[in-house]
C-alpha positions in Angstrom: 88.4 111.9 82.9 84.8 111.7 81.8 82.3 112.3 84.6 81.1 108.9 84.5 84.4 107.7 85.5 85.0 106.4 88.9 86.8 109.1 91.2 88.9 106.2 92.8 89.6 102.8 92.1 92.0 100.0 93.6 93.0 97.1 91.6 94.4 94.2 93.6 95.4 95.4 96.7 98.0 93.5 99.1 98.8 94.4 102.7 101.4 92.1 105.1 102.3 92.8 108.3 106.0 91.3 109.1 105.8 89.5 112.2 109.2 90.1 113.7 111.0 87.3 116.0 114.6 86.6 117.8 117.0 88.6 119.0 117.6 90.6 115.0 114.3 90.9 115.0 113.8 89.5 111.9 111.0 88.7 109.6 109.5 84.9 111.2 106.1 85.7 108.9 103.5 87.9 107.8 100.1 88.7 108.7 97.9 89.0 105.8 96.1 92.2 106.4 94.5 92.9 103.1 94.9 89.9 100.5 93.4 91.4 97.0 91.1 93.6 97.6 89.6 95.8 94.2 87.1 98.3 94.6 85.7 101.5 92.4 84.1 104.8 94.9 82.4 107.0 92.3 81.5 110.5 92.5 78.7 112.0 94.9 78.3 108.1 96.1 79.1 106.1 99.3 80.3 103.1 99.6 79.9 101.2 102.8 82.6 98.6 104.0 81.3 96.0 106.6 82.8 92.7 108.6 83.9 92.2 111.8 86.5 93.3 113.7 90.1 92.2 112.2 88.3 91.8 109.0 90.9 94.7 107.1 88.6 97.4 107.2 90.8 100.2 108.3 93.6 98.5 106.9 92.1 98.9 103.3 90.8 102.5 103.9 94.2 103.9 105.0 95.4 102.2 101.4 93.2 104.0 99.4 94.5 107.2 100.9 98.0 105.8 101.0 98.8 106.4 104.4 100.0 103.0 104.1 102.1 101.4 101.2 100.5 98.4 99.8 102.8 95.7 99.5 101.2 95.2 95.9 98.5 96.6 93.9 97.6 99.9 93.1 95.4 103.1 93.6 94.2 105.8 91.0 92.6 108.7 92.0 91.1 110.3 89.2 93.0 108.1 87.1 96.7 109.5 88.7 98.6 106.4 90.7 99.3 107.8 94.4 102.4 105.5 94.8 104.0 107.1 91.6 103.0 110.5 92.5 106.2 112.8 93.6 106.1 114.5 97.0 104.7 117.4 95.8 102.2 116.1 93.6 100.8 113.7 96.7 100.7 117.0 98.3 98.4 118.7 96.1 96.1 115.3 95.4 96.1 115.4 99.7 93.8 118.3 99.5 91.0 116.2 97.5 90.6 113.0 99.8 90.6 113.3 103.7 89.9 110.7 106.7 87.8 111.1 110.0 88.9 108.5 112.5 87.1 106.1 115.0 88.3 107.7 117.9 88.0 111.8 117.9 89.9 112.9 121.3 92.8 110.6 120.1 93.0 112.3 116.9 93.0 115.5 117.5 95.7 117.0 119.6 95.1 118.2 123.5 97.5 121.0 123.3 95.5 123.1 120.8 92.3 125.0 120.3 90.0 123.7 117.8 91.0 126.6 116.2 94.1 126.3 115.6 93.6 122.7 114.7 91.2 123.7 112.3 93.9 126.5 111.0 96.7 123.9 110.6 95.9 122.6 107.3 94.7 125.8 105.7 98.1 127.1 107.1 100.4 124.5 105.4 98.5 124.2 101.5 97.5 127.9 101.1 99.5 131.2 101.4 96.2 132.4 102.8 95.9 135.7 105.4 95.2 135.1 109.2 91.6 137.4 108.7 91.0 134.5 105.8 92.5 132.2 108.0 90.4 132.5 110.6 86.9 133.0 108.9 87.4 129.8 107.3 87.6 127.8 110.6 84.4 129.9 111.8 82.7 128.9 108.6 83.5 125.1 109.1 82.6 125.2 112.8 78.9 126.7 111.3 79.0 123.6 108.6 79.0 121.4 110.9 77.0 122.3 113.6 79.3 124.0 116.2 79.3 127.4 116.9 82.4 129.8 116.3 83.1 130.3 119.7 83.7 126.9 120.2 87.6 127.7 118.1 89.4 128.6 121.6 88.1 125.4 123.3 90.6 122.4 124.0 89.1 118.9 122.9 88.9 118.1 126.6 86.0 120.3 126.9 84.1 119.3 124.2 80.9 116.0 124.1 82.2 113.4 122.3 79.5 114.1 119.4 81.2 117.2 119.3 84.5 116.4 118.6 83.7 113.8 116.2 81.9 117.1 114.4 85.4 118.7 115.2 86.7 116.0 113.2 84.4 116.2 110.4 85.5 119.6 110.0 88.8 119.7 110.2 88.2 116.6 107.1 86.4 119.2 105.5 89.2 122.5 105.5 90.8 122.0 102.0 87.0 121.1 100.4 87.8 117.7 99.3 86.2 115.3 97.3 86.7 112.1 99.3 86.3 111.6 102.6 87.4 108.3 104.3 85.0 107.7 107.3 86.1 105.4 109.1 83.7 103.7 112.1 82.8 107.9 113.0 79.9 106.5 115.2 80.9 103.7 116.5 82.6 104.9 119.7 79.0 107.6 120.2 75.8 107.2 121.7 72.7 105.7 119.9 70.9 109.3 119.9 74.7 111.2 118.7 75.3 108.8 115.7 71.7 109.8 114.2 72.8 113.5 114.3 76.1 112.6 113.3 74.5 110.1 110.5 72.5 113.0 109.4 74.9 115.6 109.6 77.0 113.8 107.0 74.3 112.7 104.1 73.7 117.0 104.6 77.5 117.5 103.8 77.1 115.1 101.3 74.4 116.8 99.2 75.9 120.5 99.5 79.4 119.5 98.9 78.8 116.8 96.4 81.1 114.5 98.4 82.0 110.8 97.8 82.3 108.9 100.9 84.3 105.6 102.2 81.9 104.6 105.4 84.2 101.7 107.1 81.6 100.4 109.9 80.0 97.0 111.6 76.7 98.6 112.2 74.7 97.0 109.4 71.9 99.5 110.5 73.6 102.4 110.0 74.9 101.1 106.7 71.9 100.5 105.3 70.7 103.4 106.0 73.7 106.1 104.9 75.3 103.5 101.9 74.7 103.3 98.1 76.7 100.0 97.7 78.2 97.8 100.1 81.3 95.8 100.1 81.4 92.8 102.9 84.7 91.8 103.9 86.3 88.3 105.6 89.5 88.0 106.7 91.2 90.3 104.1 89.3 89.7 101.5 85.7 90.8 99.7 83.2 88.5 99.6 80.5 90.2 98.0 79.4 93.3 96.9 76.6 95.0 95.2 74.0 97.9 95.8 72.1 98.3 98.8 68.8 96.9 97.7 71.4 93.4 96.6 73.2 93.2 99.2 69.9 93.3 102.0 67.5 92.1 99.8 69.2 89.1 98.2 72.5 88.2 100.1 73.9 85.5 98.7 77.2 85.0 100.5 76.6 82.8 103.5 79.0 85.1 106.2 76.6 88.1 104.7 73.4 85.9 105.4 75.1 85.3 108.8 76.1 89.0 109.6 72.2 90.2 108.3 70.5 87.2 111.0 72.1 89.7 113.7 70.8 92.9 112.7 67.6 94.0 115.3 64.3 94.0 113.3 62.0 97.4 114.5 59.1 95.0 114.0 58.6 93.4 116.8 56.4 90.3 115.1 59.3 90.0 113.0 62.1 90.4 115.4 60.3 87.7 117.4 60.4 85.3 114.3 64.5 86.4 113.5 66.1 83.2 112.7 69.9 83.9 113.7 72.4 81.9 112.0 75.3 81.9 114.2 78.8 81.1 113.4 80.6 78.5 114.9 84.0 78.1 115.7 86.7 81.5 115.6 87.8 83.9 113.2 90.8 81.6 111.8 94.6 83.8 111.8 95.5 86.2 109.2 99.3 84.9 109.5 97.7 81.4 108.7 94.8 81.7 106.5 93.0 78.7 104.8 93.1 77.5 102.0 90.8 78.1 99.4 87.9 80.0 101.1 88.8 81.8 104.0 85.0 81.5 105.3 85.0 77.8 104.5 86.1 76.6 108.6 83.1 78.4 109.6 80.7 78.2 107.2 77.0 76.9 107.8 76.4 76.2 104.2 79.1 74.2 103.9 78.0 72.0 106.9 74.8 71.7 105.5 75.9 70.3 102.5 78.1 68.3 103.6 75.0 66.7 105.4 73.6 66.4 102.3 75.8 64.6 100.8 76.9 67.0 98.7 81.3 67.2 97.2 82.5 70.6 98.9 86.3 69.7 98.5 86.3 73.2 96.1 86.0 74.8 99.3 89.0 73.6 100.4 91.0 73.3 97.2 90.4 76.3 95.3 89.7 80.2 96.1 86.5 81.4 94.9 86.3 83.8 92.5 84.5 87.3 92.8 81.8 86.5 90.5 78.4 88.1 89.5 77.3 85.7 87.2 74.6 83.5 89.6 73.9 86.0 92.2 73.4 88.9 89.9 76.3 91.2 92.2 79.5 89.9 92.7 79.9 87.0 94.8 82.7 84.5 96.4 81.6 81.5 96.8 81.9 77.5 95.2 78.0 77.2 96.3 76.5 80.6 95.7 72.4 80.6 96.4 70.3 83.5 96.3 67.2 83.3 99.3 66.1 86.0 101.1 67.1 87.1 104.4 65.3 85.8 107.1 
């Protein structure tokens, strides 16, 4: 593949969740997890995914790594399918994408030193000595931060900053390419996620790393993200660079989720107008027709009020469109305003 290329790209992808009922335990429905979702992560760039919680975040970020099976659609990593790679071949690709998760003490495993955790998957992909072994987990506790003295510690006795950094490393062993991050700060103090934050945007520039940032902390997005992709209910809604998507959101559950976000100004913060949502996060097992956002949306309301025909929000699914908005948008009454 040309250099331009994209490193991954999904096409379409579909998640259900059986809901299982009676005494069988059959199938009574599905909860739609992930309903379409296409995206392109290019090289040396990160792409920030934002919604709420329930939205299909993590969902969608375990399906690009295909530590789950989509129920349809597809995934090319450098241009190779990963549901029609064999087991060995899925093997080999594993070493070039990785995943830190929300939670660090639940992912890594009490009844081993970081060492050893760190050793595991040098240990199963390389024929490597233990000397080698073990100066590669030194030189990943140095990446990111840690000293190597910290390899015979349990998790228990590590900060929570510092097992996330655990995590990070451990990510970081078999020197991939793409890193799934998803929500690493979420779960840390204010003052950890900066060095955390800043820690990764380092990695990123020596290792030339590509980056999946899963979060709901618009700051932080803003501040670590190339392009951002806002999702609703298991879908996209929009997406576009950085500068688009804060700058000129046009999607009204974007405008909404912006209204929220702290301004550092205080004149500013004191003139916020916050747009606030009305109503609950309809069910994924019983999505609504059309657009998803359409029982909650203030746009709609408003033009309603004025009169104007919004039965497309009801009848028909919006398209993923960039041709009003300038980045792609989905929505039957896209308008471009600042934020406020």
């Amino acid at each position: 593949m040309s250099a331009e290329a994209p490193l991954l790209v999904a096409h379409d992808l579909v998640k259900d969740f059986p809901i299982r009922g009676g005494v069988l335990g059959r199938a009574v429905g599905y909860v739609s997890a992930v309903a379409g979702v296409s995206l392109e992560v290019r090289r040396n760039e990160t792409l920030g995914l934002v919604g709420e919680s329930g939205c299909g975040k993590s969902t969608t970020g375990r399906l690009l790594l295909d530590l789950l099976t989509p129920t349809s659609g597809e995934v090319l990593f450098d241009g190779q399918e990963l549901s029609k790679a064999s087991g060995k071949e899925l093997a080999r690709m594993r070493q070039r994408f990785q995943i830190v998760f929300q939670d660090p003490y639940a992912s890594l495993n009490p009844r081993m030193t970081i060492g050893t955790t760190l050793a595991e998957p040098l240990k199963v992909h390389f024929d490597w000595e233990p000397a080698r072994i073990a100066a590669r987990v030194q030189e990943l506790l140095t990446i990111v931060g840690l000293s190597p003295e910290h390899a015979n510690r349990f998790p228990h006795e590590f900060s929570g900053g510092q097992r996330q950094r655990v995590g990070i490393a451990r990510a970081l062993a078999l020197e991939p390419e793409l890193i799934v991050l998803d929500e690493p700060v979420s779960a840390l103090d204010v003052s950890i996620q900066a060095g955390i934050v800043n820690l990764l945007e380092k990695l990123q520039d020596e290792l030339n790393l590509a980056y999946v940032f899963i979060a709901h902390d618009l700051s932080v997005v803003r501040h670590i993200c190339d392009r951002v992709a806002v999702m609703y209910l298991g879908k996209i809604v929009e997406e576009g660079t950085r500068d688009e998507i804060y700058g000129r959101p046009a999607h009204p559950y974007t405008r909404a989720l912006l209204s929220a976000v702290p301004q550092p100004d205080p004149k500013r913060e004191h003139g916020r107008e916050r747009i606030i949502l009305v109503g609950d996060v309809p069910s994924p097992a019983d999505p609504p027709s059309g657009c998803r956002f359409r029982t909650r949306c203030w746009k709609k309301l408003e033009l309603e009020a004025a009169g104007v025909d919004t039965s497309a929000c009801t009848d028909q699914e919006p398209p993923l469109d960039s041709a009003v908005a300038g980045h792609a948008v989905a929505c039957h009454f896209t308008e471009v305003r600042p934020p406020t």
